[in-house]
C-alpha positions in Angstrom: 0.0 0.0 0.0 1.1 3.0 -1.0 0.6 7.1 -0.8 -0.4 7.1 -4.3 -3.0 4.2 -4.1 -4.4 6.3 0.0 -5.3 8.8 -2.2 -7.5 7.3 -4.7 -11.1 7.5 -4.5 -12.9 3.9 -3.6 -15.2 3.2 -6.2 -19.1 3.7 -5.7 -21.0 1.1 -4.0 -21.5 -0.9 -0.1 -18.0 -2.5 1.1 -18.7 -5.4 3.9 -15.3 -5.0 6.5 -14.3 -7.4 8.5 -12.6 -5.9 11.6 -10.6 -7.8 14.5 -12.6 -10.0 17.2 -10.0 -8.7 19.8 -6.6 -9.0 18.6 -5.9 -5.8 16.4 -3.4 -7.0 15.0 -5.9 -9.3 12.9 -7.1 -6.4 10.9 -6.1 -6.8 7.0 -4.2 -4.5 4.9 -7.2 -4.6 2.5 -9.9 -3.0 5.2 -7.4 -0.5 6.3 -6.9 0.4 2.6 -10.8 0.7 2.2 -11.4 2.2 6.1 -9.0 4.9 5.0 -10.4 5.4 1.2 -14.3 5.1 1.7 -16.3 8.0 2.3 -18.8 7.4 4.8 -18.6 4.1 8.2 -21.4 2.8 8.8 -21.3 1.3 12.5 -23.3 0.0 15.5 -21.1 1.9 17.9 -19.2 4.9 16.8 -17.1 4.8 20.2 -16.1 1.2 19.4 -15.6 2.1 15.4 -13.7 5.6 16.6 -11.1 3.6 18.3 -10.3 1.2 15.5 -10.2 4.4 13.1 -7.9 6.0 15.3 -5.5 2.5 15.9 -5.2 2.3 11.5 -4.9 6.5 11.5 -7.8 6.9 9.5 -10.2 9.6 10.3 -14.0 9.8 8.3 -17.8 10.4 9.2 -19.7 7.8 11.1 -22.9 6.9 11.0 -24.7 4.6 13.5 -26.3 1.6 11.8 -28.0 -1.3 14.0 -31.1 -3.4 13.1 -32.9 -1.1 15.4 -32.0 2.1 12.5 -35.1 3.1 10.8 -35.5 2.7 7.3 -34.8 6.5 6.8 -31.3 5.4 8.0 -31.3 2.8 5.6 -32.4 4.8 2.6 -29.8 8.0 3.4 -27.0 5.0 3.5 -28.0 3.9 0.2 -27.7 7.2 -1.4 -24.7 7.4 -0.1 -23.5 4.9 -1.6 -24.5 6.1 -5.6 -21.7 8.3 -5.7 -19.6 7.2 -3.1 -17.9 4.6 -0.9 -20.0 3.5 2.1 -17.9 1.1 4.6 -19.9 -1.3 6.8 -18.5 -2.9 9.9 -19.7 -4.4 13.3 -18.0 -4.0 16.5 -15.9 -6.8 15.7 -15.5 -9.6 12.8 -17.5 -9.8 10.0 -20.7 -8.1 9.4 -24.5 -10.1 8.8 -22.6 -12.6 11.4 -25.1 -12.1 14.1 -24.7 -8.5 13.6 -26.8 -6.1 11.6 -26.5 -5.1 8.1 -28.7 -7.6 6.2 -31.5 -5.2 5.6 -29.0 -2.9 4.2 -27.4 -5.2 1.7 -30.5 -6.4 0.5 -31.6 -3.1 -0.2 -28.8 -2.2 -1.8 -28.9 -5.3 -4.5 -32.1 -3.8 -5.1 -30.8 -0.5 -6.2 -28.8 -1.7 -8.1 -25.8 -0.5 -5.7 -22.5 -3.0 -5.8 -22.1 -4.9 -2.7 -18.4 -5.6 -1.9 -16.7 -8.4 0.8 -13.5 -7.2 2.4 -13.4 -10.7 4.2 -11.3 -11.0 7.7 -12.1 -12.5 11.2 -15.0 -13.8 12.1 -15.8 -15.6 15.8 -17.7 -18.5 14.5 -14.7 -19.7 11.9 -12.0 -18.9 14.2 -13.9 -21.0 17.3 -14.8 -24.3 14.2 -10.7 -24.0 13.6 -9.8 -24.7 17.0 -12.5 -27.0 18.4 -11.1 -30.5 17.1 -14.9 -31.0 16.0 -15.6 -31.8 12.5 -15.6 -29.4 10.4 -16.0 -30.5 6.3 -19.8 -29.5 7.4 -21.1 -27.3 10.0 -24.4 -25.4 10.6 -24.2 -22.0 12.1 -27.0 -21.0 13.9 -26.4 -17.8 16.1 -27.6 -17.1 19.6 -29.9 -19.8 21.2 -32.9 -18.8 22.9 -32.8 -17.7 26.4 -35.7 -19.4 27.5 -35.1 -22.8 28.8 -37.9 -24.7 26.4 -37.4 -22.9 23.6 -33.8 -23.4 23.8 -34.4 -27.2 23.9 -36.6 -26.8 21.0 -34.1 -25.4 18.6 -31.9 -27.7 19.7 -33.9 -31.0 19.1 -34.6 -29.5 15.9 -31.1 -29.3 15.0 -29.9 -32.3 16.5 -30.1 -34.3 13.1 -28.1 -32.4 11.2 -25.6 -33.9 10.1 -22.9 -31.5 10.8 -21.1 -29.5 13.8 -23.7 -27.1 15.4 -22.2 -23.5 15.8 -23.8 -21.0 18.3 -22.6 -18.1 19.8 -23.2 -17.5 23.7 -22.1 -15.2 26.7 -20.6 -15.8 30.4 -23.8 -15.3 32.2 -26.2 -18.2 29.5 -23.3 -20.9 29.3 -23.9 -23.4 32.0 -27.6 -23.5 31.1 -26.9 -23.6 27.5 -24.5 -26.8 28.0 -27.4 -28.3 30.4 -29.7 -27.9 27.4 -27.3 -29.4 25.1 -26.2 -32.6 27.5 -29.9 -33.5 28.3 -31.3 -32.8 24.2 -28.5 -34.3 22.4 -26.6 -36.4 25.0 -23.3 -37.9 24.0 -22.5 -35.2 22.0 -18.6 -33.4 22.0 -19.0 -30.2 22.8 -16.6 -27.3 22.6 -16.0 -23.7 24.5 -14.1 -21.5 22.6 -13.9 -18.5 24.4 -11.8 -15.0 24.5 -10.4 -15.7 20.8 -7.5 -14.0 19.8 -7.7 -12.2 23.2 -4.9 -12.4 26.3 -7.0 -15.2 27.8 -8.5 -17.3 25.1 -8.9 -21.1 25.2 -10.9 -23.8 24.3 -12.3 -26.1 26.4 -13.9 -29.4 24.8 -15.2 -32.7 26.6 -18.5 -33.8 28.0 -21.5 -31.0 28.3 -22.0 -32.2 31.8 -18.2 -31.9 32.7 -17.9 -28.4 31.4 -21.1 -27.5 33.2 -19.2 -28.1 36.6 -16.0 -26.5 35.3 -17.7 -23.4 34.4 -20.0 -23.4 37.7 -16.7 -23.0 39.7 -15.2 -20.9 36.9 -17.5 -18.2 35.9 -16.7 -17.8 32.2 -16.2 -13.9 30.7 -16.0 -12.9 27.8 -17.3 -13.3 23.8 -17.9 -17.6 23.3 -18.2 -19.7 20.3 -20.5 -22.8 21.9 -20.1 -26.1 19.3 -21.8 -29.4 19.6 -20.5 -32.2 17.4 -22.7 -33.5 14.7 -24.7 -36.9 15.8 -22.8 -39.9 16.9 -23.3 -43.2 14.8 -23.9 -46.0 17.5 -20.8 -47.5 18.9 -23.3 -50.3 19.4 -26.1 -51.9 17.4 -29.4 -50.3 18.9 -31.0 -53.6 19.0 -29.1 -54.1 22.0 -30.5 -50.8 23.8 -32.7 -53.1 25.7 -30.4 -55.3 27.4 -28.0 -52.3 28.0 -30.7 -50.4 29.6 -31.9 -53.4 32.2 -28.3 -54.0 32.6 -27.7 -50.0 33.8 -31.1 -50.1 35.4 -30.0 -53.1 38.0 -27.4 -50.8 39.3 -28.0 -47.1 38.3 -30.6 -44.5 39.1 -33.3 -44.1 36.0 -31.4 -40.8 34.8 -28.3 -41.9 35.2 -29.2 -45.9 33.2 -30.4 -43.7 30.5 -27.5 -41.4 30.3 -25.3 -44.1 30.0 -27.3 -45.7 26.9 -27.7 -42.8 25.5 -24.2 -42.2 25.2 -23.4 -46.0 24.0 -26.1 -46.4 21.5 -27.0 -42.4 19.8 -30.6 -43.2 20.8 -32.7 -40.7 21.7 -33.0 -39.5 25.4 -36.5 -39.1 26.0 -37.5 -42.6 24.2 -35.0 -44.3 26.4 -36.0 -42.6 29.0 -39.7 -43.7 28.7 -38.4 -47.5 28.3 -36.8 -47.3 31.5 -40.1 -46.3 33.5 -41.7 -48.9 31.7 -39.6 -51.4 32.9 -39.4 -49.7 36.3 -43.1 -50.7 36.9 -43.7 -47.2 36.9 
């Protein structure tokens, strides 16, 4: 990058930035380029966006932009962008990505406006690279519900997917959202990856229930990339649920028997579950 090439004029249209999920070093030499030749950044937080102008040394209007904007908002945006360059970014990683702008792209397809990627971090690739979960086919799926039931319900809807389940998630919803996970889709992998790129990142992977206790004692903080594994094939033939389940039953609390066979066989939680009480007599 050069003086000459600072000075040029972007040309017309929307330009989707990807900007650093903590580290800012992360940020490319392609969005400083365009941070520094648009005309006009669109943000959700222009404290957040004034900061990371002022780390690249680029100095240009801001204009608040959240999926709470009105659609005034939306339309002054898109005639900004007729005859000049209008930068979008989130308060970290890549826009659309659980953050706003998909109203805004869409209308500007419409107009006939050229949409452009300037492609960078993002939480929910990062968090897939580091997990040790599969990842030739994963499902993002944003933030989970914060109700209890409907979070099991998106769940058990997405339990059959064949693929790794991507969520995002904060400190204060973890433990019940890894309760939610180890009772819908027991036997699952599941991995924390929390803090990316940050001074304390890690990733924690293992058994739902075993992270739930680690993170009881540990209060996690910080932005967390939650990832269930896709469904397990059954280590052994279901046919033998049955004999597995009396076996566990003879020596195990109901819960507990139907963990256990859950885990060995894939089978679903709640029909094993209502075996067992059948068998208890109950």
């Amino acid at each position: 990058m050069n003086r000459d090439t600072e000075d040029q004029s972007l040309e017309p249209g929307l330009y989707i930035v990807a900007t650093p999920i903590g580290n800012l070093g992360d940020i490319t030499f392609r969005a400083v380029d365009v941070l520094k030749r648009c005309d006009l950044v669109a943000c959700e937080d222009t404290r957040v966006a004034g900061k990371l102008l002022k780390h690249i040394g680029a100095s240009k209007p801001l204009r608040r932009y959240d999926d709470h904007s009105a659609g005034r908002a939306r339309e002054e945006l898109v005639a900004a962008m007729r005859n000049g360059a209008v930068a979008l970014i989130s308060d970290a990683g890549t826009p659309l990505v659980s953050d706003p702008g998909y109203r805004l792209v869409v209308e500007a397809h419409n107009a006939g406006i050229a949409v452009v990627a300037v492609p960078g971090p993002c939480a929910a690739i990062a968090g897939l690279t580091v997990s040790g979960l599969p990842n030739d086919r994963f499902l993002f799926a944003g933030f989970l519900p914060t109700k209890d039931k409907a979070r099991c319900d998106v769940l058990a809807e997405l339990g059959p997917v064949p693929a790794t389940l991507v969520f995002y998630d904060t400190g204060p919803r973890l433990t019940k959202s890894l309760a939610a996970i180890a009772t819908t889709l027991p036997g699952r992998t599941v991995a924390v990856a929390r803090e990316l790129t940050k001074i304390h990142e890690e990733c924690r992977r293992g058994d739902p229930f075993e992270l739930v206790a680690h993170y009881e004692a540990h209060p996690p903080k910080g932005e967390i990339v939650l990832l269930v594994g896709p469904p397990l094939e059954a280590k052994v033939p279901a046919a033998d649920a049955e004999a597995l389940l009396v076996a566990a039953l003879a020596t195990q609390k109901t819960s507990q028997a139907v963990a256990e066979v859950a885990r060995l066989t894939g089978l679903d939680r709640k029909a094993l579950y209502a075996r067992a009480m059948e068998l208890r007599g109950k």
